[in-house]
C-alpha positions, 0 to 999 in steps of 0.5 A: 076287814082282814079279820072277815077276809081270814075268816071267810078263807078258813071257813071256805078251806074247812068247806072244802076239807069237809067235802072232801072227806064226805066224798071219800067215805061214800066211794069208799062205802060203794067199793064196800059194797058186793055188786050183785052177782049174775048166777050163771045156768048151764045146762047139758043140752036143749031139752034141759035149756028149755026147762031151765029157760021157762023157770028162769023166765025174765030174771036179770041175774041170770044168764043161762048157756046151753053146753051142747049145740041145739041140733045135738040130738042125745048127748050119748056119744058127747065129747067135752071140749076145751070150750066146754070145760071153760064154760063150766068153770064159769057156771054157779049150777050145772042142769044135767038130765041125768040117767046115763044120758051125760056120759062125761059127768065123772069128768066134770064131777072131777074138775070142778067139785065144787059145782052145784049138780041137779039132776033132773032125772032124780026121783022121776019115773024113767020110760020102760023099755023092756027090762031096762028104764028109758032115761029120755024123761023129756020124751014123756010129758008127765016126766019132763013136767016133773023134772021141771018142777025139780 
């Protein structure tokens, strides 16, 4: 009877030791394991969001900012803040229209070398405006259709 009553102890002890180290090993395994990380869009302005927030459409993993206010019309005369420079050091991609229009890219092509830049206004026909190009493409259908497909 005290032989049973010994056995049954050590085996419930292995059972629990076994269990243990079963459970240890899987939460190890899930620290392991990459969470899936959020991409983040950041865009130079509204015309840019809307066509990034129409591509994007319901992805999860993405979480898409805006660096201007939605009524800043032209970024033309645009200054980066402290506020700005911080959102930019948290995006994966930067969407700018390009052209000109971003006069404060020289800045943030600087600090962070690293960020992926798509310029929309690449390889599409800018407005005419006398002698010069137009680089407001979001104010022609035909342009803005094809900076969304970039």
């Amino acid at each position: 009877m005290k032989k049973n009553k010994n056995l049954f102890v050590c085996l419930m002890l292995a059972g629990i030791l076994l269990v243990s180290v079963l459970i240890g090993t899987v939460a190890a395994r899930r620290q392991e394991t990459p969470a899936s990380k959020e991409l983040t869009v950041v865009t130079s302005f509204y015309p840019m969001y809307i066509a990034a927030e129409n591509v994007i459409g319901d992805a999860t993993d993405v979480r898409l900012e805006n660096l201007s206010e939605p009524q800043t019309g032209c970024l033309h005369d645009f200054q980066l803040t402290p506020e700005d420079m911080k959102l930019l050091s948290t995006a994966d991609v930067f969407i700018i229209n390009g052209g000109g229009i971003e006069s404060f890219m020289k800045d943030v092509a600087a600090a962070y070398p690293d960020l992926t830049i798509i310029e929309a206004c690449e390889n599409v026909q800018l407005l005419a405006e006398g002698n010069d190009e137009n680089a407001h493409a979001w104010m022609s259908i035909a342009a803005y259709e094809t900076q969304v497909q970039r």
